[in-house]
C-alpha positions in Angstrom: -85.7 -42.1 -80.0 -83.1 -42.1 -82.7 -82.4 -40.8 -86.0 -80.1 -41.7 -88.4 -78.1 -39.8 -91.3 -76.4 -40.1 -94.3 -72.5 -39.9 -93.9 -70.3 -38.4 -96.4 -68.9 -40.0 -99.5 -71.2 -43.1 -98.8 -69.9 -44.0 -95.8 -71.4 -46.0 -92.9 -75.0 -44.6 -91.3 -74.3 -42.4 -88.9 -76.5 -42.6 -85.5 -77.7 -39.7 -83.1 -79.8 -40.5 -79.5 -82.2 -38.4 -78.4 -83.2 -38.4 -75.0 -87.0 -37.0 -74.0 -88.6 -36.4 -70.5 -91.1 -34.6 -69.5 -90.8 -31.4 -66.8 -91.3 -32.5 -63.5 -95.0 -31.4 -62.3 -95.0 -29.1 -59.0 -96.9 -31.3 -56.4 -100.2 -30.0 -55.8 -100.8 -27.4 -53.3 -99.1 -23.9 -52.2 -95.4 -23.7 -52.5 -93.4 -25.6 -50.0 -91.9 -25.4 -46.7 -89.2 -27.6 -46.0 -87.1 -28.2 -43.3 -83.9 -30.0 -44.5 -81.4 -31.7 -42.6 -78.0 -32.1 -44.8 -76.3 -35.2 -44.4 -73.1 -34.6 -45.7 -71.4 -31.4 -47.0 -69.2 -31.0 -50.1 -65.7 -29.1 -50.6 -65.8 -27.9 -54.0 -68.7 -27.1 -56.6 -69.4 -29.3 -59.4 -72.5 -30.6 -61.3 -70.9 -34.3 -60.8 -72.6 -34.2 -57.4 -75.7 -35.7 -57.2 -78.5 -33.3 -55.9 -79.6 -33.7 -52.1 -82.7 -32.3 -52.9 -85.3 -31.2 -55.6 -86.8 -28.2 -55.1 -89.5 -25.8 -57.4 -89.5 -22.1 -57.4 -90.9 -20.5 -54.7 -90.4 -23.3 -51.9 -89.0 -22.4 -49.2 -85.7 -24.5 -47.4 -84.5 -23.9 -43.7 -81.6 -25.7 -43.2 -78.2 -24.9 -41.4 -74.2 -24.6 -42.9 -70.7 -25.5 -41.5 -68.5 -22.7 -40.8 -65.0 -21.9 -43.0 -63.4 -24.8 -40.7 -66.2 -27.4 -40.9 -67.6 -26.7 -37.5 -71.5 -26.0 -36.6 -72.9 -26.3 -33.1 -72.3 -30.1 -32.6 -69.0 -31.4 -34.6 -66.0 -30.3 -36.3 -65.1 -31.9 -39.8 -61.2 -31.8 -42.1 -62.7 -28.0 -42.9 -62.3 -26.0 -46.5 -65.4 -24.1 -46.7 -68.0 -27.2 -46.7 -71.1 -26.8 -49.0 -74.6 -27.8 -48.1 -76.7 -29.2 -51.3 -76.6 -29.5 -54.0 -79.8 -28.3 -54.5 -81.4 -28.9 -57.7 -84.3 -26.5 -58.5 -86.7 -27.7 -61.1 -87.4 -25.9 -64.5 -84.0 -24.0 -64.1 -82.0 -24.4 -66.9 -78.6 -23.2 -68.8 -79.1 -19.6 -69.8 -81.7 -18.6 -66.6 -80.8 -17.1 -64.0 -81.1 -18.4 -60.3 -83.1 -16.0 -58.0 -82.2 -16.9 -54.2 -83.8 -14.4 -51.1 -81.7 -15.5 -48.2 -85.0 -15.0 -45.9 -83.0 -16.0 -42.8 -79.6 -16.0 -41.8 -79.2 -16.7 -37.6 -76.0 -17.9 -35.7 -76.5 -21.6 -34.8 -74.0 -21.1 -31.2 -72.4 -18.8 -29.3 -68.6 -19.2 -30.9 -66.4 -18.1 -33.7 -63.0 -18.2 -34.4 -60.8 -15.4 -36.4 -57.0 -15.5 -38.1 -54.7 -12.4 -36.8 -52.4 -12.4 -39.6 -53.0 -10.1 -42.2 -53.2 -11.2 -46.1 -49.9 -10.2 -47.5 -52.2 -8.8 -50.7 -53.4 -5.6 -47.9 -49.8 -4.7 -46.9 -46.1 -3.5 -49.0 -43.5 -6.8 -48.7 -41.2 -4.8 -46.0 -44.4 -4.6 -43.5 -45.2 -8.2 -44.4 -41.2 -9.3 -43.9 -41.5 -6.9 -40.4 -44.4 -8.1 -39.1 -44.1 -9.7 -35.4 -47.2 -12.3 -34.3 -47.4 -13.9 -30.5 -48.2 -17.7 -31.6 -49.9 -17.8 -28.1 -52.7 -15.4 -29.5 -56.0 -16.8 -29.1 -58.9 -16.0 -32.3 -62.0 -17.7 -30.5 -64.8 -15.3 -29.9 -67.5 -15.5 -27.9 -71.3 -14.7 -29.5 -73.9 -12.7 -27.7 -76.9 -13.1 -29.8 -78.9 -11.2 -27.3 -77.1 -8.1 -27.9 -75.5 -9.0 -31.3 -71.8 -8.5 -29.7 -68.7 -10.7 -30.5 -65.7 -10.6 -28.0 -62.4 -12.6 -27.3 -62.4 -15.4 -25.5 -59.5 -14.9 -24.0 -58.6 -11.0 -24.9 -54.8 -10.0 -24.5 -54.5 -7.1 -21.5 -54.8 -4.6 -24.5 -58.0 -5.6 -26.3 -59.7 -6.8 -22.9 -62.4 -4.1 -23.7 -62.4 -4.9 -27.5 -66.0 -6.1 -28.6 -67.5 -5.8 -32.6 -71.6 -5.6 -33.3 -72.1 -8.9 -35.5 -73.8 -8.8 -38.6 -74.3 -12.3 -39.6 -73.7 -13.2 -43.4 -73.3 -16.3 -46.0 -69.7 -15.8 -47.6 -70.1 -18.8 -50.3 -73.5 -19.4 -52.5 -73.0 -20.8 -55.9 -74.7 -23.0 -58.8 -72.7 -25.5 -60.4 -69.9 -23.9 -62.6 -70.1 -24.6 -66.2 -69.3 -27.2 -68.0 -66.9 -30.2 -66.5 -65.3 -27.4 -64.6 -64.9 -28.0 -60.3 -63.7 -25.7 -58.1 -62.5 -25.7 -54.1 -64.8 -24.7 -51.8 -62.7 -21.8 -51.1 -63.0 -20.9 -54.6 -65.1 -18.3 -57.0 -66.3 -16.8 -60.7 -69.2 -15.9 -62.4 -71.0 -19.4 -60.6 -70.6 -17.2 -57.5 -68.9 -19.4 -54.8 -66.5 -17.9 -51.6 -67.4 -14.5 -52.7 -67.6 -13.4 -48.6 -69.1 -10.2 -49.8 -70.3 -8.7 -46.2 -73.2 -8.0 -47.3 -75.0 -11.1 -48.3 -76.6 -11.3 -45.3 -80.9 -11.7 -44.7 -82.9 -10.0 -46.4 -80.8 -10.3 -49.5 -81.9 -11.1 -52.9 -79.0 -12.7 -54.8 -78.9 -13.7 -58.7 -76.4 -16.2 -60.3 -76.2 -17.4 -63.7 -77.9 -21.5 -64.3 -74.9 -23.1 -66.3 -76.6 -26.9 -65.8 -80.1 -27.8 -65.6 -81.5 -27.7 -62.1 -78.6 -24.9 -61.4 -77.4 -27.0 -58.4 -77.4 -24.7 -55.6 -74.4 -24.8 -53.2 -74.1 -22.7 -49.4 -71.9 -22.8 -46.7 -69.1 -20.5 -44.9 -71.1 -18.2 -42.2 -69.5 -15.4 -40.9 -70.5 -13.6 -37.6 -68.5 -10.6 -39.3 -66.7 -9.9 -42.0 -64.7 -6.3 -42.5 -64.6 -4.9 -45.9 -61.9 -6.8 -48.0 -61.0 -9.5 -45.9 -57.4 -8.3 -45.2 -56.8 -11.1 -42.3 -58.1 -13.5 -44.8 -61.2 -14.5 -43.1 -64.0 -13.2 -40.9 -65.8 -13.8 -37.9 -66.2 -17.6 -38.7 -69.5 -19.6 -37.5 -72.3 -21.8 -38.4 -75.2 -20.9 -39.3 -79.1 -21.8 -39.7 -80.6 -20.5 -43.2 -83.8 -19.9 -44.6 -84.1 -19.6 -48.2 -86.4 -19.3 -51.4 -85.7 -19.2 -55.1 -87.4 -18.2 -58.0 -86.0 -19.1 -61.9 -85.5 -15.9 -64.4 -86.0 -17.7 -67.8 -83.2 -16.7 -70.7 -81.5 -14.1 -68.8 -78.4 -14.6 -69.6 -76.4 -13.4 -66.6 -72.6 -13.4 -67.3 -72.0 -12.8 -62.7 -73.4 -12.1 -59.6 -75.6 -10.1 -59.2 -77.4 -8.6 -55.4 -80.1 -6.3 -54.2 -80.8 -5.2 -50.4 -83.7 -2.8 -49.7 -81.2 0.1 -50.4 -79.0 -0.9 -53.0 -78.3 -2.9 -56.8 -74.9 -4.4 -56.4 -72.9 -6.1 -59.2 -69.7 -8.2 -58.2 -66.4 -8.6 -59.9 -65.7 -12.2 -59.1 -62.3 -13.7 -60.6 -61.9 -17.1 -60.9 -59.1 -18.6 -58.3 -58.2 -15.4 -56.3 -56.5 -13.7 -59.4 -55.7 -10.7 -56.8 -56.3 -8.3 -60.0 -58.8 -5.6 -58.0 -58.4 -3.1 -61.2 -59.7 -6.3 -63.3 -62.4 -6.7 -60.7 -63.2 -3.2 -60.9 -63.4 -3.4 -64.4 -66.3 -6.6 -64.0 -68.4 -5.0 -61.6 -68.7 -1.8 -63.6 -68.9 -3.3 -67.2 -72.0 -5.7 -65.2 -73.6 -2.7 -63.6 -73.8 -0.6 -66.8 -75.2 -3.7 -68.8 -77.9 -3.6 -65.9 -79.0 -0.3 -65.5 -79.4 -0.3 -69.6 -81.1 -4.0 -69.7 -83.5 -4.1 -67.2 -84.2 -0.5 -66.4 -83.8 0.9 -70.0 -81.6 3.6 -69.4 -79.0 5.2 -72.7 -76.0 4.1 -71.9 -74.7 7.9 -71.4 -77.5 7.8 -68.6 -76.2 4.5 -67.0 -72.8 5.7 -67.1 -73.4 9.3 -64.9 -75.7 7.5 -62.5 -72.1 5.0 -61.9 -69.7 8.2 -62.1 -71.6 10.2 -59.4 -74.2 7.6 -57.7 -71.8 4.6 -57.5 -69.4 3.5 -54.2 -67.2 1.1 -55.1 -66.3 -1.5 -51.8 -63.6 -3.9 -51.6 -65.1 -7.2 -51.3 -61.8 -8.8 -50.4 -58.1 -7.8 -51.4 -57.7 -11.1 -53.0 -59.8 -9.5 -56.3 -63.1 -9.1 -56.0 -65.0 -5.8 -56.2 -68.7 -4.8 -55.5 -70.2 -1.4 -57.3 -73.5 -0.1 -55.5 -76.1 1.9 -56.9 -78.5 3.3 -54.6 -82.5 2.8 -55.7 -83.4 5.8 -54.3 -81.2 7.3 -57.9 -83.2 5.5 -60.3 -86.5 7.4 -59.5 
């Protein structure tokens, strides 16, 4: 269809193309199970990508991810935090937000790998300058998923008896940033992306804000274990297989990410690019977590802002900048 107009100062006809389609119809029938095997992966997030797969809200994916060095259980790849999707999710569109309930998140194998060196960001320069490392060290780990335990490979004689409890999580979900934007795999904002927040782990509900139509759904990076802020720059890395749903908030306007587990709301300051600012991230989670307490559950503002000062815990995400503010549920009653 097309419609013309009158240009100025009786110029030439000026011409503007419309383009109309209808929304795509939910096939008939309950919502969707689907088991989906990726056939490629992706290192950075843009809505130039064709979608691997439409989806509708509430179906249901299982599918698996690459680790942070583009390994699962069967082959390695170059690495970079390889995305599966994207995955375009009908009806969604710029302004909504994305609802995704990470329903499972299992280890794939029975190995990892880990950095020793700590992110110069956690440390003064004089340690960082100091700091003596044995290039002979060994990072694999080896999984027990019977007993949920990771330990070395091949331990030094002082951490033969060293062993952590896993607690399996996704470190990098995004949509599509806006615009003509692309970022690295390794990458994040307010699209979400390598957030490696410890937390995002099953059972999780995340949001994200839908900057293109279909929101184009990116995971990747598993993590066996991540501590709190990231200080050797990495966790626990392995593959994983995943099984989630989303749901589409219409007109929400989210300006982040946004989490709840059965215990918590959690906002996320997430800088674009690793800005290492953790007072500016502060600042994002905060400024997100007071708009949400007075949005959605209607508190005054000078209510929303002693339920932060004396319910809130703060958590470094990682030291490269990004912050998380948690509010407990059981306060809001």
């Amino acid at each position: 269809m097309a419609a013309g107009g009158r240009g100025g100062g009786g110029g030439q006809m000026e011409h503007v193309a419309w383009k109309l389609s209808r929304p795509v119809q939910r096939p008939a029938g309950a919502p969707r199970n689907i088991a989906f095997e990726p056939r490629e992966f992706h290192g950075y997030y843009s809505a130039s990508i064709p979608p691997a797969l439409h989806i509708f809200p509430d179906d249901t994916v299982s599918t698996r991810t690459y680790d942070g060095s583009g390994r699962d259980a069967d082959k390695r790849t170059p690495g970079g935090n390889l995305e599966n999707g994207p995955f375009y999710v009908e009806g969604a569109l710029p302004g909504d937000t994305l609802v995704v309930k990470l329903n499972k998140v299992r280890l794939d194998r029975d190995s990892a790998r880990q950095g020793s060196r700590i992110n110069g960001r956690a440390v003064t320069p004089a340690y960082m300058a100091s700091a003596q490392y044995d290039a002979a060290f060994d990072g694999e780990y080896k999984l027990d998923r019977e007993r949920s335990l990771a330990t070395l490979a091949h331990p030094t004689q002082r951490l033969k008896n060293f062993s952590v409890p896993i607690l399996p999580m996704i470190g990098c979900i995004a949509t599509a940033p806006p615009g003509e934007q692309s970022y690295r795999g390794t990458d994040l904002g307010s699209f979400g992306g390598n957030m490696d927040y410890n937390q995002m782990g099953e059972g999780v509900t995340l949001y994200l804000p839908v900057y293109h139509p279909g929101a184009l759904l990116y995971i990747g990076d598993g993590h066996a274990l991540q501590g709190d802020g990231e200080p050797t720059g990495n966790g626990i890395e392995t593959s994983m297989d995943v099984e989630f749903s989303v749901e589409v908030r219409k007109n929400s306007k989210l300006t982040g990410p946004r989490l709840e587990t059965a215990d918590h709301l959690i906002s996320l300051g997430a800088q674009p690019e690793f800005s290492s600012s953790l007072d500016r991230a502060l600042q994002m989670a905060t400024t997100d977590m007071a708009h949400w307490l007075i949005e959605e559950y209607k508190l005054e503002p000078w209510a929303a802002h002693l339920l932060i000062a004396f319910q809130g815990k703060y958590e470094v995400v990682t030291v490269a900048g990004t912050m998380a503010l948690k509010i407990p549920r059981s306060s809001l009653r």
